[in-house]
C-alpha positions as CSV (number, residue, x, y, z in Angstrom):
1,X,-118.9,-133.4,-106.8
2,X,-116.9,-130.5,-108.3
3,X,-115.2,-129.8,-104.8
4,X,-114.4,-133.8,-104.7
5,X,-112.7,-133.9,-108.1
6,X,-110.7,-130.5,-107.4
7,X,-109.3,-131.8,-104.0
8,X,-108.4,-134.9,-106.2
9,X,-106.5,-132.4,-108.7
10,X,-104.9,-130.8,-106.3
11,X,-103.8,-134.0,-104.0
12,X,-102.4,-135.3,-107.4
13,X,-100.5,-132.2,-108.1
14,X,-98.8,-132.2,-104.4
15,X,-97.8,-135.7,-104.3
16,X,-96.1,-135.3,-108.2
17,X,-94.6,-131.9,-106.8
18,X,-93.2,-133.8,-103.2
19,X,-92.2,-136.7,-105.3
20,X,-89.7,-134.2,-107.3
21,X,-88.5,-132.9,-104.5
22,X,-88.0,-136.1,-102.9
23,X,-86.3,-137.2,-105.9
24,X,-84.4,-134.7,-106.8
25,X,-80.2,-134.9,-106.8
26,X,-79.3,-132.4,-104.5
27,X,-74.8,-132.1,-103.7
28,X,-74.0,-133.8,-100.1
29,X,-72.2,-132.6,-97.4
30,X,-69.9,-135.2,-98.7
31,X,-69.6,-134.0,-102.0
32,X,-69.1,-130.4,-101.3
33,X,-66.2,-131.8,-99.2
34,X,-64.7,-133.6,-102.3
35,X,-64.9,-130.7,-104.8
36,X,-63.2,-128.3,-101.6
37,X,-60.5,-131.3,-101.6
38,X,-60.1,-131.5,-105.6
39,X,-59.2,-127.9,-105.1
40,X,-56.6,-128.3,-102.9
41,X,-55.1,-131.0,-104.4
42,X,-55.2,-128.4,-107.6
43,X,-53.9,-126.1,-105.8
44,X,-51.0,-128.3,-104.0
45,X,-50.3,-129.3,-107.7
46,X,-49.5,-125.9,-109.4
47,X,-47.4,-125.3,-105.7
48,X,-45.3,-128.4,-106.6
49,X,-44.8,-127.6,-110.0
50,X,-43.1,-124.1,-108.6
51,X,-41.5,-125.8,-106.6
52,X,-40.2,-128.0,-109.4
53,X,-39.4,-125.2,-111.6
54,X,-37.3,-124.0,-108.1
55,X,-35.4,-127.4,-108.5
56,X,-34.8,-127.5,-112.2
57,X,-33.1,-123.7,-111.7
58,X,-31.1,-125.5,-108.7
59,X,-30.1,-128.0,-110.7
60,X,-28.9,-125.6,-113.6
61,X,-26.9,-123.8,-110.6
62,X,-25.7,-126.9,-109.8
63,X,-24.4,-128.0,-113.3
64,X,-22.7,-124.5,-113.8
65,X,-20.8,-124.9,-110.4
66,X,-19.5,-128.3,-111.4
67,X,-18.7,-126.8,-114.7
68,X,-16.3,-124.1,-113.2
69,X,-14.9,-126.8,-111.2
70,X,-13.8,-129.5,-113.8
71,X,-17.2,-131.1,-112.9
72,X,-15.6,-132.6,-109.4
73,X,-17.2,-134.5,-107.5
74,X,-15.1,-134.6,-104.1
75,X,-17.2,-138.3,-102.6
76,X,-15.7,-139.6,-106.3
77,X,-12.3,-141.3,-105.9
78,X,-12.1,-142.0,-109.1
79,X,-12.1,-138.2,-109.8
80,X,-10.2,-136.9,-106.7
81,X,-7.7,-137.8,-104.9
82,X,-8.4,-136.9,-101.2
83,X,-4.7,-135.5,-99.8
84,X,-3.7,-134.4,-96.1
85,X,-1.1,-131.7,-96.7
86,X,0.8,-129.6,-94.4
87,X,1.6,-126.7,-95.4
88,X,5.6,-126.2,-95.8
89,X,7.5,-122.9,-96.2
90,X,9.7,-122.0,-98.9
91,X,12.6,-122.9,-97.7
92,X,11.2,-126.6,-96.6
93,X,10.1,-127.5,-100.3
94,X,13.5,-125.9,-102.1
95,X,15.7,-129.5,-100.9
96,X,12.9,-131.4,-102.6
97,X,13.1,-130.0,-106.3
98,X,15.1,-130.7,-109.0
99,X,14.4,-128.3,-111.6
100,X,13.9,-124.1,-111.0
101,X,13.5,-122.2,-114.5
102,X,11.6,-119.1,-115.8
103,X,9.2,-119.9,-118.1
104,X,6.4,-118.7,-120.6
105,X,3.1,-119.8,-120.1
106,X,1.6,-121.5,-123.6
107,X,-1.5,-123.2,-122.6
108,X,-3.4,-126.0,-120.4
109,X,-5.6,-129.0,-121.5
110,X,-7.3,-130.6,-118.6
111,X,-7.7,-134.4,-117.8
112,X,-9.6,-136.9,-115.6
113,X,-7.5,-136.8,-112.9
114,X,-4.4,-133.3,-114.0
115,X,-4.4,-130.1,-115.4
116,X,-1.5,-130.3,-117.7
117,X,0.3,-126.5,-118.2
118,X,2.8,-126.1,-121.0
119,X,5.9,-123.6,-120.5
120,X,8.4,-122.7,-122.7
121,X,11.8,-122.4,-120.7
122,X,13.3,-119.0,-120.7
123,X,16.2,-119.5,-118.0
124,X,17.4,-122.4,-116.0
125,X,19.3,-122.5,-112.8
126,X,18.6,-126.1,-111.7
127,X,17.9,-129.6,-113.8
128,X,19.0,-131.1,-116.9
129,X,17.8,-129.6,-119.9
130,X,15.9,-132.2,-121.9
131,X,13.7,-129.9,-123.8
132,X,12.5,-125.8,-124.4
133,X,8.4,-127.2,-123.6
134,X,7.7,-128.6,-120.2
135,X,4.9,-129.7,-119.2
136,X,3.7,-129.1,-115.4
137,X,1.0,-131.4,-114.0
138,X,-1.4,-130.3,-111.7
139,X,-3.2,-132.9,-109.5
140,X,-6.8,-132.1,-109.1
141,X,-6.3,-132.8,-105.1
142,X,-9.0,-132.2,-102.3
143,X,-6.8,-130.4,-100.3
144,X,-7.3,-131.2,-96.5
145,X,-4.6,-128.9,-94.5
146,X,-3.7,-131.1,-91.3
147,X,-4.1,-129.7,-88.1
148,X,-7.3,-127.0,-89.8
149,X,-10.2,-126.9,-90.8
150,X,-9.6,-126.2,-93.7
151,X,-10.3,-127.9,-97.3
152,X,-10.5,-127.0,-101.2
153,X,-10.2,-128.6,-104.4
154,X,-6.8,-127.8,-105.1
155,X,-6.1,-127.4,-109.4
156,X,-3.6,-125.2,-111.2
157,X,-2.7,-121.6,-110.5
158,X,-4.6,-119.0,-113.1
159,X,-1.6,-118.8,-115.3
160,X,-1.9,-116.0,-117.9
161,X,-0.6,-117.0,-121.4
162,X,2.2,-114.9,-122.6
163,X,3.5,-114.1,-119.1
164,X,6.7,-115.4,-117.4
165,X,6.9,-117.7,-114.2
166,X,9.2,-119.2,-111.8
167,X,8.6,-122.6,-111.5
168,X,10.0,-124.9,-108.8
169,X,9.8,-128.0,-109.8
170,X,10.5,-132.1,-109.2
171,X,11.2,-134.1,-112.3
172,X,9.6,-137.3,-112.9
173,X,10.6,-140.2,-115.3
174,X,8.2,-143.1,-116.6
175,X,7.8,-145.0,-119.6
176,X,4.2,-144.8,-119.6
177,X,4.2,-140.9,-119.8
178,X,4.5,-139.6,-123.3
179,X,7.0,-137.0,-122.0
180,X,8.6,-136.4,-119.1
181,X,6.5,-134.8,-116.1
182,X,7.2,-131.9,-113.9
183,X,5.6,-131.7,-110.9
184,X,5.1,-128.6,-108.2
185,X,7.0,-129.0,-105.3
186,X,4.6,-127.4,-103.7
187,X,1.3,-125.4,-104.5
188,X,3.8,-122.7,-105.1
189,X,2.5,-119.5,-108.0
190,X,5.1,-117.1,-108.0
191,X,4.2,-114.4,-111.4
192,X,7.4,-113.0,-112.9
193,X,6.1,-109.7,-113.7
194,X,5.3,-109.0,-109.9
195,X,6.6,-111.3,-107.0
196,X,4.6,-109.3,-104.6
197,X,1.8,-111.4,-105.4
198,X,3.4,-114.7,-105.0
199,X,1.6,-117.2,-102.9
200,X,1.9,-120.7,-101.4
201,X,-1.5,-122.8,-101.2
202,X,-3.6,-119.5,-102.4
203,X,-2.1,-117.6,-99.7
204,X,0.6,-115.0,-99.3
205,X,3.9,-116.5,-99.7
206,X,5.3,-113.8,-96.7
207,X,3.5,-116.4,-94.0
208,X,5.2,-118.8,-95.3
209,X,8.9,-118.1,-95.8
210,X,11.2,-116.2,-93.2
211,X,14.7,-116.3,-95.0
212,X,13.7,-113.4,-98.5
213,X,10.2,-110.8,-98.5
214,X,8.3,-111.3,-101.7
215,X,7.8,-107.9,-101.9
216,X,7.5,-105.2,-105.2
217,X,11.0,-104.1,-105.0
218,X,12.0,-108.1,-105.4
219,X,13.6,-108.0,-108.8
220,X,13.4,-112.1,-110.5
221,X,17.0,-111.4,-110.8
222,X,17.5,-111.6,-106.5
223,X,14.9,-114.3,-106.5
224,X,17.0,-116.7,-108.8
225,X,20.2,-116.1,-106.8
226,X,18.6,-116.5,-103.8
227,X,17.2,-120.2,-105.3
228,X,20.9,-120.7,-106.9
229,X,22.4,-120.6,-103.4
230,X,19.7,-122.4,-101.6
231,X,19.8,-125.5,-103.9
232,X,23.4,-125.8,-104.4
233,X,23.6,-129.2,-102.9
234,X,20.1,-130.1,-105.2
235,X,22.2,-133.5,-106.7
236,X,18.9,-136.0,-107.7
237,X,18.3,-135.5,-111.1
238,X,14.6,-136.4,-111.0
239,X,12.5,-139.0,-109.9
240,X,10.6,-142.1,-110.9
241,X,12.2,-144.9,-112.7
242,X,14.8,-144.5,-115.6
243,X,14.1,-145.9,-118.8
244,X,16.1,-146.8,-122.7
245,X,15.7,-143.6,-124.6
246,X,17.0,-145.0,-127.7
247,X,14.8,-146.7,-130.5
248,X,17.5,-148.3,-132.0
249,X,17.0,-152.5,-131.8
250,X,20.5,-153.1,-130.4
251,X,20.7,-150.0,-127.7
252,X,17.1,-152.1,-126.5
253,X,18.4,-155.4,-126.1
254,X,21.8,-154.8,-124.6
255,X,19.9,-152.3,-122.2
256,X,17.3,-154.5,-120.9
257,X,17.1,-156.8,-118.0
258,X,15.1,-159.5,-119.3
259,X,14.0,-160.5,-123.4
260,X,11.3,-162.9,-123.2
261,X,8.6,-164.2,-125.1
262,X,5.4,-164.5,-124.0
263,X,1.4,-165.0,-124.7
264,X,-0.5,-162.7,-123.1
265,X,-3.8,-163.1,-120.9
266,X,-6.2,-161.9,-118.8
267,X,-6.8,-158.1,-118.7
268,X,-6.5,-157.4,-115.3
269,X,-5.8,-153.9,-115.3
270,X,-7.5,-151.7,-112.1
271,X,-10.2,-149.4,-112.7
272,X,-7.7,-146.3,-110.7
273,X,-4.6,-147.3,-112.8
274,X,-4.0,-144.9,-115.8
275,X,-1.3,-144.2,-119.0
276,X,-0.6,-148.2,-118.7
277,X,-2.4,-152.1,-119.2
278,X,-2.0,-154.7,-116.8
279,X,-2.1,-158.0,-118.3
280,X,-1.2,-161.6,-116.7
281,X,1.0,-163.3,-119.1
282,X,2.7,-166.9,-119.9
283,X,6.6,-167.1,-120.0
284,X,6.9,-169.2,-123.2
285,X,11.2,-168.5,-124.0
286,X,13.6,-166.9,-121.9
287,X,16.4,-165.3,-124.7
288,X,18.3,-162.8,-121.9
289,X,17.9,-162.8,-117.8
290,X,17.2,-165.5,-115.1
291,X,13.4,-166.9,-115.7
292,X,11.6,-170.3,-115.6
293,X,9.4,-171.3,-118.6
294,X,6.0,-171.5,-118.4
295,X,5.4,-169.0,-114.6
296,X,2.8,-166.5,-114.8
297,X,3.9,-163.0,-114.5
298,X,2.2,-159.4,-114.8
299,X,3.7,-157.1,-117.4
300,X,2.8,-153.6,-117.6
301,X,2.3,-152.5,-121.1
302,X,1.2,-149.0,-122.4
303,X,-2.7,-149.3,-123.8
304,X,-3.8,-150.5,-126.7
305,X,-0.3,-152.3,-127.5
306,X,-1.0,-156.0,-127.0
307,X,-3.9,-158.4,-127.7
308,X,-5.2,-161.1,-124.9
309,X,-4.5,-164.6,-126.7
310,X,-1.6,-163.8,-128.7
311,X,2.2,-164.0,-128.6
312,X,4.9,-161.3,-128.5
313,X,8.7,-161.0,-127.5
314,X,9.1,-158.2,-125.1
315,X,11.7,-156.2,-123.7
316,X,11.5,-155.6,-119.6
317,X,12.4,-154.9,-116.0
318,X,11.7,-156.4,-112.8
319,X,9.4,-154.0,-111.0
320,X,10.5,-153.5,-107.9
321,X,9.1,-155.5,-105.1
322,X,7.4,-158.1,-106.8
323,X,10.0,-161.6,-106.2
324,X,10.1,-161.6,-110.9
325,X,6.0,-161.8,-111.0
326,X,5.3,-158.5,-112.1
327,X,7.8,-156.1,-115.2
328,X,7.6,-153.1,-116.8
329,X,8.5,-151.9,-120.2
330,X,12.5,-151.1,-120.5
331,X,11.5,-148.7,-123.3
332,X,9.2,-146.8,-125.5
333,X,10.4,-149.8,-128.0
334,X,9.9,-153.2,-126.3
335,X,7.5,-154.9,-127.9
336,X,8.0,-157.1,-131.2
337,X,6.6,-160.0,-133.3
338,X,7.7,-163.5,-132.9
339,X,8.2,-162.8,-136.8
340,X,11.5,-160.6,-135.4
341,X,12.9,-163.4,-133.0
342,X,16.0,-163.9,-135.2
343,X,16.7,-160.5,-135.6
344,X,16.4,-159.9,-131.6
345,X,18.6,-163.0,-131.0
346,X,21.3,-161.9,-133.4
347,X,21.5,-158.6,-131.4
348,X,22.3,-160.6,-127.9
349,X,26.1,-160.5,-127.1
């Protein structure tokens, strides 16, 4: 009896021991396989996260790069300009200029599109003196050179403030620039203060000019008479499109082609025109020139001068090329109030 109700014990004690063991929640091959993957996928985690921190440096590189270069974007044509340029020699871009002085560098103040250099003129020996400050503008350019491989964002010359150049220059008139431009002839740098280090496109001038050496012994002296001589026959003033100068109400009206009045319209100015607004506008009175009433025409004004909807008399031009549908300003002065239409009509001869 007392073996019996041991081997009962003891059966008891098995089963209730198996039954734990059967029972019990013991990790899978599965599972070990997913704690092995959560690792990885940890450990792919903190790789990406370098690898972002790799990017975000990259991207700081990236931002100082465009920095130093005006922040450029060459694909952006409404940043750049792409230009096919041969390169010319010295004596190739002399017929094209119209101005050659010496002058002191002042400053720069970059835009959109230029990098705008101010000189104050020390000597001339070509152009009409119209002031002591010029200002040289600089198109931001990529440069393709035709017939190479080669390309570059093409900007100003390091000038040095304080020191002397010679600038070679072409003149160019518009009544939508606040003053007049001067623009390179070339990508010419030629430094006063040594003319051995004068270069054309970033390179040295010598390659490019077979007729005087740019070497230390060249004194700015030889260079000028050498430019005196070679633009003797230089006759074009400048370029672009002349304009009234005057202010004075009378010296407006008898100088300009047409005084009409108008109401002006649609904005329809392009996103890659700059310095000017295009508007479409309503011929409403024809007081000088050959016009119908009532056409539609373009005028060019200078921003922020004229409201859509409202009514103005104006003094302008036919632009060139456009059969009288499109005019630009005569002057700095061409815009007045319909208040002012007797005054503008007692000034017509």
């Amino acid at each position: 009896m007392k073996k019996a109700l041991l081997f009962t014990i003891l059966l008891c004690l098995f089963i209730t021991l198996v039954g734990c063991i059967v029972n019990n929640e013991q990790p899978t091959d599965d599972s070990l396989l997913s704690a092995d993957t959560e690792k990885d996928i940890q450990e792919t985690s903190e790789v990406d996260e370098e690898t972002s921190g790799v990017d975000e440096e990259t991207s700081e590189v990236d931002q100082e790069t465009s920095h130093d270069n005006h922040n450029i974007d060459p694909n952006d044509i409404e940043t750049v300009i792409h230009y096919d340029y041969y390169y010319v020699n010295l004596e190739e871009a002399l017929p094209l200029c119209t101005d050659i002085v010496v002058a002191e560098y002042i400053g720069k103040k970059n835009t959109e599109r230029d990098t705008i250099n101010e000189f104050v003129i020390k000597k001339r020996i070509l152009g009409e003196h119209v002031s002591d400050t010029i200002f040289v503008n600089n198109r931001i350019l990529e440069v393709h050179i035709t017939a190479t491989s080669t390309s570059y964002i093409s900007d100003a010359p390091d000038y040095i403030v304080g020191e002397q150049y010679v600038l070679i220059l072409e003149r160019s008139v518009s009544v939508y620039y606040e003053t007049d431009r001067y623009l390179p002839v070339t990508l010419l740098y030629l430094p006063a203060n040594d003319l051995s280090k004068s270069t054309i496109c970033g390179e040295d001038i010598n390659k490019y000019t077979t007729e005087i050496k740019f070497t230390k012994d060249l004194t700015v002296s030889q260079l000028l008479d050498y430019l005196t001589a070679a633009t003797k026959d230089n006759k074009k003033p400048f370029t672009g499109r002349p304009y009234i100068k005057s202010d004075k109400l009378e010296d407006v009206v008898e100088g300009s082609e047409y005084i009409i009045k108008i109401e002006v319209g649609k904005n329809v100015t392009s996103s890659m025109t700059i310095n000017r607004a295009v508007y479409e506008c309503t011929v409403k009175k024809v007081y000088k020139g050959e016009l119908e009433v009532d056409i539609a025409v373009r005028i060019f004004f200078l921003p922020g001068t004229v409201e859509e909807g409202c009514k103005y008399i104006v003094a302008v031009e036919e632009s060139e090329g456009t059969n009288k549908e499109g005019f630009v300003l005569s002057s700095k002065n061409s815009i007045f109030t319909v208040k002012q239409e007797a005054l503008i009509v007692s000034k017509l001869k």
